[in-house]
TIVEXGU-450178 format. One record per residue (C-alpha): residue in one letter; z, y, x. Coordinates in steps of 0.5 Angstrom, whole numbers. Last residue first. Example, Ala and Ser with C-alpha at 12.3 -4.5 7.8 and 13.67 -1.06 7.14 Angstrom:
2
+------+-------+-------+-------+
| type |    zz |    yy |    xx |
+------+-------+-------+-------+
|    s |    14 |    -2 |    27 |
|    a |    16 |    -9 |    25 |
+------+-------+-------+-------+
This chain:
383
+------+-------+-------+-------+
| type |    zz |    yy |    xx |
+------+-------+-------+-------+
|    x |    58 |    16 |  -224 |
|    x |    63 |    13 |  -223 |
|    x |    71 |    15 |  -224 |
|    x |    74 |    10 |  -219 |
|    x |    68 |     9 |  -214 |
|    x |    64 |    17 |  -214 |
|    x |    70 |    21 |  -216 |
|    x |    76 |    17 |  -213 |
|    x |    73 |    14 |  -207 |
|    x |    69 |    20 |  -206 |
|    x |    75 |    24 |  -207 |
|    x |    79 |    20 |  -202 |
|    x |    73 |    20 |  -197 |
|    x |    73 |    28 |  -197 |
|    x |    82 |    27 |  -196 |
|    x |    80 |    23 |  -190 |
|    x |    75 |    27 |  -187 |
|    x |    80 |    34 |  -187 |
|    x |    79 |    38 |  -193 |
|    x |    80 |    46 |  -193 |
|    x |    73 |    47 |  -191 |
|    x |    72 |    55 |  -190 |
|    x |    67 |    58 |  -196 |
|    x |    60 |    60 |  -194 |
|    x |    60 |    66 |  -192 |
|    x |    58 |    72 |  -197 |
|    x |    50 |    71 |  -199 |
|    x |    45 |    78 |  -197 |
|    x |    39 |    75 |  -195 |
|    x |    44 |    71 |  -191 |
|    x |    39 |    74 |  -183 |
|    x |    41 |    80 |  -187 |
|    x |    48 |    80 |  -190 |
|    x |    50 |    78 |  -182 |
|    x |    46 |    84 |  -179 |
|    x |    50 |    88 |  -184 |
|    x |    56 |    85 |  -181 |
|    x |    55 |    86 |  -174 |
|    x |    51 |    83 |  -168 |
|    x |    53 |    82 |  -160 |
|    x |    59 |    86 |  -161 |
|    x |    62 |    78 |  -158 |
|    x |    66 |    77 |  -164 |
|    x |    59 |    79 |  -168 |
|    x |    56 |    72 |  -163 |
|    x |    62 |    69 |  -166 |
|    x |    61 |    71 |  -173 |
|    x |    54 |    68 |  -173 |
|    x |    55 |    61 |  -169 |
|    x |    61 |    60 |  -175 |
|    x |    56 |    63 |  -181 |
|    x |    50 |    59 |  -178 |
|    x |    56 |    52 |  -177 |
|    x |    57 |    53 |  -185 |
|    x |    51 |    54 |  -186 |
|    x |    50 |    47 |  -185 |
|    x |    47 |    42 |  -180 |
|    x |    48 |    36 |  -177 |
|    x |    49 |    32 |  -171 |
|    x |    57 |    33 |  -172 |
|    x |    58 |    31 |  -178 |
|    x |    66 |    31 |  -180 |
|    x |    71 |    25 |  -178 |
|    x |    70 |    17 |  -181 |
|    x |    73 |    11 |  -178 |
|    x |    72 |     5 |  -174 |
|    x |    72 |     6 |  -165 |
|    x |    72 |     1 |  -161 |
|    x |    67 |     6 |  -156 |
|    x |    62 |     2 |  -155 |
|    x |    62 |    -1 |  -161 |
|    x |    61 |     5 |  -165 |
|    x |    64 |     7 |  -173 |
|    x |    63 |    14 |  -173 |
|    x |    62 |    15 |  -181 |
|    x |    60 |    20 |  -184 |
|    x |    62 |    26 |  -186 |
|    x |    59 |    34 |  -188 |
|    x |    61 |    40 |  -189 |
|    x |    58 |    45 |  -194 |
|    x |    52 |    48 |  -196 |
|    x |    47 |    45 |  -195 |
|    x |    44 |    45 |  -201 |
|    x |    36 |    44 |  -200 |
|    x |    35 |    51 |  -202 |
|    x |    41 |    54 |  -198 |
|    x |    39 |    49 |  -191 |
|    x |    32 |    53 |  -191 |
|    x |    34 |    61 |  -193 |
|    x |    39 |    58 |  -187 |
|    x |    33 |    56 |  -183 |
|    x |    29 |    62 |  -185 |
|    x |    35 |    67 |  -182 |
|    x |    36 |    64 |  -175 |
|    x |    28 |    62 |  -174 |
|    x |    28 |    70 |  -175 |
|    x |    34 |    72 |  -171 |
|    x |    31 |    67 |  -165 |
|    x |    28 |    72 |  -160 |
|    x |    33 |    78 |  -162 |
|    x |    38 |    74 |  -161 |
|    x |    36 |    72 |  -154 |
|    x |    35 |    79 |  -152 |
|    x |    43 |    82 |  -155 |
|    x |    44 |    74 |  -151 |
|    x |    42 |    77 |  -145 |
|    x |    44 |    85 |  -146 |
|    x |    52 |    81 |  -147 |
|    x |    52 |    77 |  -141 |
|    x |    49 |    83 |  -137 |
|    x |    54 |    88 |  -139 |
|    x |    59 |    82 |  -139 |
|    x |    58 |    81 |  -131 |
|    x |    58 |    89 |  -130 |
|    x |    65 |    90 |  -132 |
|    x |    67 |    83 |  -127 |
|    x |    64 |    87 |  -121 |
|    x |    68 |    94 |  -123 |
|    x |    73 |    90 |  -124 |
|    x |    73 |    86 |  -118 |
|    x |    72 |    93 |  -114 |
|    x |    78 |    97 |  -117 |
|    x |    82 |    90 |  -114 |
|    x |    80 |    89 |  -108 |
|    x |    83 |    95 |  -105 |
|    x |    80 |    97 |   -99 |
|    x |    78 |   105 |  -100 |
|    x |    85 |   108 |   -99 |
|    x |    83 |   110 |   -92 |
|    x |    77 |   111 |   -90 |
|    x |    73 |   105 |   -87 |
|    x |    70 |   102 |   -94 |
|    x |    66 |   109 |   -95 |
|    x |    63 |   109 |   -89 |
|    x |    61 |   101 |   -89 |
|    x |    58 |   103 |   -97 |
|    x |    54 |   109 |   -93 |
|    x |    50 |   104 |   -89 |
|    x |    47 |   102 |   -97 |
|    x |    40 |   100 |   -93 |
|    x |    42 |    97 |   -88 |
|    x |    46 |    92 |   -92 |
|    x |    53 |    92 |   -92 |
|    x |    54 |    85 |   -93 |
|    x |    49 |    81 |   -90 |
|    x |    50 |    85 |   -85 |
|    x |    58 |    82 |   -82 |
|    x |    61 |    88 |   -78 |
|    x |    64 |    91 |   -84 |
|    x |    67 |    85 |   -87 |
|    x |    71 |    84 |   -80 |
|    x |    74 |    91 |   -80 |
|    x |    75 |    92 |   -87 |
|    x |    79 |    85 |   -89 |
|    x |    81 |    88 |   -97 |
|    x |    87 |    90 |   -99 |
|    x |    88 |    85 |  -104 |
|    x |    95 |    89 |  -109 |
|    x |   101 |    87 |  -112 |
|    x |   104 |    90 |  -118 |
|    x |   111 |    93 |  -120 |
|    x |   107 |    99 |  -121 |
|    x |   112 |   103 |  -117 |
|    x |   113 |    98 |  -113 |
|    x |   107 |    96 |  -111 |
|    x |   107 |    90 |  -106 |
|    x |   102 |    89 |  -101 |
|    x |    97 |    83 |  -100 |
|    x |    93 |    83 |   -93 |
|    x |    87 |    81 |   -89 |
|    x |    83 |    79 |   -96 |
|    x |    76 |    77 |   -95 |
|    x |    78 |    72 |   -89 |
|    x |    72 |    68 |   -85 |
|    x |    74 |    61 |   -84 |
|    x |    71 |    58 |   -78 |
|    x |    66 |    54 |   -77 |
|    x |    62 |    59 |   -72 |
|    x |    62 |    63 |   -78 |
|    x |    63 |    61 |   -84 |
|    x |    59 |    61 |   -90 |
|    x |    63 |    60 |   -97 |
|    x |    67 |    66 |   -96 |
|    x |    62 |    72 |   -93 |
|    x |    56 |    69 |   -98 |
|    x |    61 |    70 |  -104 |
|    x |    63 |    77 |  -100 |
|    x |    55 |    79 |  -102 |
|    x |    56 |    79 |  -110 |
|    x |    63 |    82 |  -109 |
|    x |    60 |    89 |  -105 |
|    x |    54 |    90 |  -110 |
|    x |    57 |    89 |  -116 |
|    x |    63 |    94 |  -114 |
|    x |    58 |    98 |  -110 |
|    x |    54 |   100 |  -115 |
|    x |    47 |   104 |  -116 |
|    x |    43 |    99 |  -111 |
|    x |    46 |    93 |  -115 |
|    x |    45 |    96 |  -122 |
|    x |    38 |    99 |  -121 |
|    x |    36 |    92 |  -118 |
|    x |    39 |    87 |  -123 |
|    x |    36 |    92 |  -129 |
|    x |    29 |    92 |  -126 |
|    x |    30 |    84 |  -125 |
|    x |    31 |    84 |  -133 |
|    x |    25 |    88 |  -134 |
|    x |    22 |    82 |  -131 |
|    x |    25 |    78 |  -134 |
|    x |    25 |    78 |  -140 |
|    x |    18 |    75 |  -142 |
|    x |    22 |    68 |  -138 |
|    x |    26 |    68 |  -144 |
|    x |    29 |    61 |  -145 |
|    x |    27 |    58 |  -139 |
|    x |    26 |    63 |  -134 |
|    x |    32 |    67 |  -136 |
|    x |    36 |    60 |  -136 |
|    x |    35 |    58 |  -129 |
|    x |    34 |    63 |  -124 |
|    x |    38 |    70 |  -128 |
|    x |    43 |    67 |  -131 |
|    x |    44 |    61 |  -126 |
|    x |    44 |    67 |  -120 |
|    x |    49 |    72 |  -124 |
|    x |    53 |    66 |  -127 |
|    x |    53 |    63 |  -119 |
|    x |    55 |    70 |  -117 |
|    x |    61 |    71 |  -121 |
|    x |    64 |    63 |  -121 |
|    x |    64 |    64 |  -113 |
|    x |    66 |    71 |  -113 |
|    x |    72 |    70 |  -118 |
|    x |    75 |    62 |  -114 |
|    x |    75 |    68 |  -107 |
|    x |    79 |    72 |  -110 |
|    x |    84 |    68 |  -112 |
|    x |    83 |    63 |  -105 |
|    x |    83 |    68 |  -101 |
|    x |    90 |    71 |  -105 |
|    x |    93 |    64 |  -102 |
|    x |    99 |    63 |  -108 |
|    x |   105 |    63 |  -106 |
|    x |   107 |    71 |  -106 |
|    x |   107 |    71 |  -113 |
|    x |   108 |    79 |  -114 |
|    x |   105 |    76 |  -122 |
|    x |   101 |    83 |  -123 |
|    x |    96 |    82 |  -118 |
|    x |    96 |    74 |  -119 |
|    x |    94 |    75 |  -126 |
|    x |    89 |    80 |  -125 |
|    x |    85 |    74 |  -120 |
|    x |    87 |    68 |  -127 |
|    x |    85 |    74 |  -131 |
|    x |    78 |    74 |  -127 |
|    x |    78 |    67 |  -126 |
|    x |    78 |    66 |  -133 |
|    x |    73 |    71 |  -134 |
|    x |    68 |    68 |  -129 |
|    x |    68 |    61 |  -132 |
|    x |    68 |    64 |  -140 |
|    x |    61 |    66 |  -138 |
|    x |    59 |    59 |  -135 |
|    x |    61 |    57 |  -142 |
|    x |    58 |    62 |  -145 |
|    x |    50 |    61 |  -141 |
|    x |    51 |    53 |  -144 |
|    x |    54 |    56 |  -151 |
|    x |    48 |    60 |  -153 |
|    x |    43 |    54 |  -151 |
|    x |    47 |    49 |  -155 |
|    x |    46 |    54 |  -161 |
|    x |    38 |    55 |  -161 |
|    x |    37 |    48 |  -160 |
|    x |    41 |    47 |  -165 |
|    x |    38 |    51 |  -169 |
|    x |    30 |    49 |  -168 |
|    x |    34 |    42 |  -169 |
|    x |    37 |    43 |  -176 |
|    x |    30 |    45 |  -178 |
|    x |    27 |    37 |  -176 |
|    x |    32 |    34 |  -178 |
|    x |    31 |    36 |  -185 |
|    x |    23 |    35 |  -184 |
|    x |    26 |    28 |  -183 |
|    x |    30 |    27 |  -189 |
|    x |    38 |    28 |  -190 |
|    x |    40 |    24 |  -196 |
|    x |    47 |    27 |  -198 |
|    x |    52 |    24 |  -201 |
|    x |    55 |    29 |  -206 |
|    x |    63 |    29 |  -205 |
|    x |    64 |    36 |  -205 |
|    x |    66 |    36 |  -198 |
|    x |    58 |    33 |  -197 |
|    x |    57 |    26 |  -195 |
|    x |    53 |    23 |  -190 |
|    x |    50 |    16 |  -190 |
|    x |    45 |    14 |  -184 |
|    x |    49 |    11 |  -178 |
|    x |    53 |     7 |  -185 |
|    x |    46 |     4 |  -186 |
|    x |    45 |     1 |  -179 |
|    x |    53 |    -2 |  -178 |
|    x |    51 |    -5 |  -185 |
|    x |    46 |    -9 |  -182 |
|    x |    49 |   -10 |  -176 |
|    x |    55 |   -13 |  -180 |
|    x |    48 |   -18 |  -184 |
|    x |    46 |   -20 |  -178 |
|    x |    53 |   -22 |  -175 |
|    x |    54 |   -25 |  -181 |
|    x |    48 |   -29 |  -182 |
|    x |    48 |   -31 |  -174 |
|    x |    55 |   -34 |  -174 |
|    x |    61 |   -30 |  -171 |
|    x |    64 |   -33 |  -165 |
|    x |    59 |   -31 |  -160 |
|    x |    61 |   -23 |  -161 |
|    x |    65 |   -24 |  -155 |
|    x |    66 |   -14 |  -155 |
|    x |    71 |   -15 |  -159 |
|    x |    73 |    -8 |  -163 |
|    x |    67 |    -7 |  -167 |
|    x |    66 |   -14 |  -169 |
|    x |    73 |   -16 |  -170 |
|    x |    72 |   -10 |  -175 |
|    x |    66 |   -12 |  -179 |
|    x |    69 |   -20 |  -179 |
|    x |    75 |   -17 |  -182 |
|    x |    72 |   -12 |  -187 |
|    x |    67 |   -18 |  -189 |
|    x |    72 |   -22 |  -191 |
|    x |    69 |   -26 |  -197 |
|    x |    61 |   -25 |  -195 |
|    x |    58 |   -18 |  -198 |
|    x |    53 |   -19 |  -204 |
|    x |    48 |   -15 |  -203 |
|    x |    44 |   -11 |  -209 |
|    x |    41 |    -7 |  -203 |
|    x |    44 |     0 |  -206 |
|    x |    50 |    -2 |  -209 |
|    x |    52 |    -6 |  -204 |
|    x |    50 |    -1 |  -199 |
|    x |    54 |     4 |  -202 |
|    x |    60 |     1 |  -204 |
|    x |    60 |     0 |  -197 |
|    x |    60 |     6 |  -195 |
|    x |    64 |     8 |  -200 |
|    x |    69 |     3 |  -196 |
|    x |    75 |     2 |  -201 |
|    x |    82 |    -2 |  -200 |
|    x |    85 |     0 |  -206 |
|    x |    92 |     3 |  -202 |
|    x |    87 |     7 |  -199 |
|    x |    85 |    10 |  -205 |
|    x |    93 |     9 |  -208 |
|    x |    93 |    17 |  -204 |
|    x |    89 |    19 |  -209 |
|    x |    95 |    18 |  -214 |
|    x |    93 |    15 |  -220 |
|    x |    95 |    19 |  -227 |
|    x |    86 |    21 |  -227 |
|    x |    85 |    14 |  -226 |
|    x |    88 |    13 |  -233 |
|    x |    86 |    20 |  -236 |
|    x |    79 |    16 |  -234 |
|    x |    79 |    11 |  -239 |
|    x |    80 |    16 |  -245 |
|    x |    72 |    16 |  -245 |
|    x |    70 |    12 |  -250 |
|    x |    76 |     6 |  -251 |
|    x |    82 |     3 |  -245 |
|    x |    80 |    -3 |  -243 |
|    x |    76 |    -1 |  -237 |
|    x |    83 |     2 |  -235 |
|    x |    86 |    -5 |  -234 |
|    x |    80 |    -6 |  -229 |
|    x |    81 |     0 |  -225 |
|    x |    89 |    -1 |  -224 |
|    x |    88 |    -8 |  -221 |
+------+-------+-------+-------+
């Protein structure tokens, strides 16, 4: 093959020969760098067709037909690829248990902002899927079931935010946040007014279904739809015009004060207001882990991406894609610039947690193109 023909060459001319092969020809060498690593690494010396049994394993869930030294051995490799990762320069990297132990505070950090920004997203989603409808003048869709999917996603982000998420990641918050919840509620109808109409939809009277929206009319002059909404029944019901807001029935019942969709707006500007005090609050709690586990993973040279193997027998699956249970700054400048897109943090703010250090550079290699150089620049060059 081409390496031992290059052996040949003298000093160092060697590797002008691989330099000429295309990286490509990598795959066509058939090499594993992960099981270059563990022969190198255990000094073992791998049975004759070892790729092919390693395989039938994966993917064959009878597993009686291999014998017990080579299935040990398979399961030994399977151990040891779990526990290999390589950087997009082609470092391997040996991730230690105190490295772990930093990129889980982060983590943990992360998976908490994305759970309350997933519901989040569910609201905004029915809220333009609602505004949709009012500018589509399509008169098929029930506007019940419109408004209905927005009051719902609305009021169960508000409860989960407040009963759940506040209470476990921030309970020192929440008082000051029901003071908030409290003023916003008595002071704005628009809130006030969707975050009781859930309960009118989704509990019927006597079993039958209760109707927000009585009609929707068509504006020409504004080549839109409008919700108007089912004043008179609405009314009537108490748990939606509380004693203490009497005015609200009042104002409902003069003409021009039904429509819907000025009180969905108003709700929804609410719900971003509340989000984004929420995660201002989450983090200010947590900038200061941000910016010492970034100081961390600078100092220990994580600062690329990272593969490894995704072999699982499970899943039938054999290959290598990016790291997804590690950590580098590049995940801290992704989670940063996210949370900026949101007007949570700015750029100044960003320098700061950074200790002043510009991004990380973007990853321009895909996995197969990160093991490629590895093979060439770890298996072909040497080290």
């Amino acid at each position: 093959m081409a390496i031992e023909d290059s052996k040949k060459t003298e000093g160092d001319d060697w590797k002008s020969t691989v330099n000429l092969i295309d990286v490509n020809y990598a795959t066509e060498l058939k090499i594993d760098p992960f099981l270059e690593e563990y022969k190198a690494e255990t000094g073992r010396k791998l049975p004759e067709n070892f790729e092919d049994k390693y395989d039938d394993y994966i993917f064959n869930d009878d597993k009686d037909n291999l014998t017990g030294d080579i299935k040990e051995e398979i399961k030994r490799v399977y151990k040891f690829k779990k526990n290999i990762y390589y950087a997009e320069d082609g470092r391997r990297i040996n991730i230690t248990s105190e490295d772990r132990k930093e990129m889980k505070v982060f983590q943990n950090i992360r998976g908490t902002f994305e759970n309350i920004d997933e519901m989040y997203d569910r609201v905004a989603y029915s809220y333009k899927n609602l505004i949709s409808n009012f500018i589509s003048n399509d008169d098929t869709n029930n506007p019940n079931t419109v408004a209905g999917a927005f009051l719902v996603d609305g009021k169960r982000f508000l409860d989960y935010l407040e009963e759940e998420w506040l209470k476990h990641n921030m309970p020192e918050f929440q008082e000051s946040w029901k003071r908030i919840c409290t003023y916003i509620y008595d002071t704005n109808l628009g809130y006030r007014l969707c975050y009781n109409l859930r309960n009118y939809d989704q509990h019927p009277r006597n079993h039958t279904a209760r109707q927000i929206i009585n009609e929707m009319v068509e504006n020409l002059n504004e080549n839109r739809v409008e919700y108007y909404l089912n004043v008179i029944d609405i009314c009537k019901d108490n748990k939606v015009i509380r004693k203490k807001h009497e005015s609200d029935r009042i104002y409902l019942q003069k003409n021009g004060n039904n429509e819907f969709s000025r009180y969905a707006r108003n709700y929804m500007i609410n719900i971003t207001a509340l989000y984004n005090l929420a995660l201002t609050q989450f983090l200010t709690k947590n900038i200061e882990n941000i910016k010492n586990i970034y100081s961390y993973l600078c100092e220990h040279n994580f600062n690329r991406v990272m593969i490894k193997s995704v072999d699982d027998c499970e899943l039938k699956v054999v290959g290598v894609d990016y790291a997804d249970d590690v950590i580098s700054t590049v995940d801290i400048d992704d989670f940063l610039h996210r949370l900026e897109n949101k007007g949570i943090i700015n750029k100044q703010s960003i320098l700061d947690i950074r200790n002043g250090n510009r991004d990380t550079p973007e990853p321009h290699l895909t996995a197969e193109q990160i093991v490629r150089n590895i093979i060439k620049e770890r298996f072909l060059y040497g080290e």
